[in-house]
C-alpha positions in Angstrom: 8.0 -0.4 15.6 7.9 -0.9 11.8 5.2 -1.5 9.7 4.1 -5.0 8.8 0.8 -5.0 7.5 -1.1 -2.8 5.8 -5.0 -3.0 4.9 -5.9 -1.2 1.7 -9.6 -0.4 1.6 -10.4 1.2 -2.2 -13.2 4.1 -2.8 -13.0 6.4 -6.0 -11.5 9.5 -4.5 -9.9 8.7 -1.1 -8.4 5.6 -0.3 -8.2 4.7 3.8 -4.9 2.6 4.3 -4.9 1.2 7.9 -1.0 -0.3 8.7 -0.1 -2.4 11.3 3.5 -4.3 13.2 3.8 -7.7 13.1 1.8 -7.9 16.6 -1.4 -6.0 15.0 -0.9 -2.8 16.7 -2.0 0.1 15.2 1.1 2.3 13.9 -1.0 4.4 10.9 -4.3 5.5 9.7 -4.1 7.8 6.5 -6.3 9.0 4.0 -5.1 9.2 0.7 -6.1 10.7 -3.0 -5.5 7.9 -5.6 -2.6 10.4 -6.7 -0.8 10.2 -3.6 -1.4 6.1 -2.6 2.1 5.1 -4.8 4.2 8.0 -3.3 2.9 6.6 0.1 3.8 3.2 -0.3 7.4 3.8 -2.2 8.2 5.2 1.3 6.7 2.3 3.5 9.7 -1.2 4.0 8.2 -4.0 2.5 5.0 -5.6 4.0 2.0 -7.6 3.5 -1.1 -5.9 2.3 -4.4 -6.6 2.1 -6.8 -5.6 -0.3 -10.7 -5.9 -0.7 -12.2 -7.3 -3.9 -13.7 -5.2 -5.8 -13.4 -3.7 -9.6 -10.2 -1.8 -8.9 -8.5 -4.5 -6.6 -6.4 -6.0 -9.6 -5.2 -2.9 -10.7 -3.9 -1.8 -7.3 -2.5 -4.8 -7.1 -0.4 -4.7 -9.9 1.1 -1.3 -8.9 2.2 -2.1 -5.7 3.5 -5.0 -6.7 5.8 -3.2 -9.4 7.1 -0.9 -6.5 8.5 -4.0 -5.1 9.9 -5.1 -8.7 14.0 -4.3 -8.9 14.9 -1.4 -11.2 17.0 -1.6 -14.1 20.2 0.5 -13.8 22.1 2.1 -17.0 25.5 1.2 -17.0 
């Protein structure tokens, strides 16, 4: 099973990701230090996630979505 969906849920020290397949079974629930949530998700295939509004949301957002972003290679 692969993960499809993941559910972000933001706090100020430890951030509870909950991830998903495409069916909505459970595959992951981890607890991660705002240090280890872009290590985390480098390693995860691409997939949907959800995050909550709130102050930080925006910010998360951004990062995640620049994981996704192609790299640029020297030549």
């Amino acid at each position: 099973m692969q993960i499809s969906v993941v559910g972000l849920d933001i706090a100020k020290q430890v951030l509870q990701v909950h991830a998903a397949d495409g069916e909505g079974h459970a595959l992951a629930q981890v607890k991660l230090r705002r240090s280890q949530v872009l290590d985390y998700f480098r390693e995860l295939p691409p997939c949907l996630v959800g995050i909550e509004a709130c102050a930080t949301a925006h910010h998360w957002a951004r990062e995640l979505i620049a994981l996704s972003m192609p790299r640029e290679t020297s030549p």
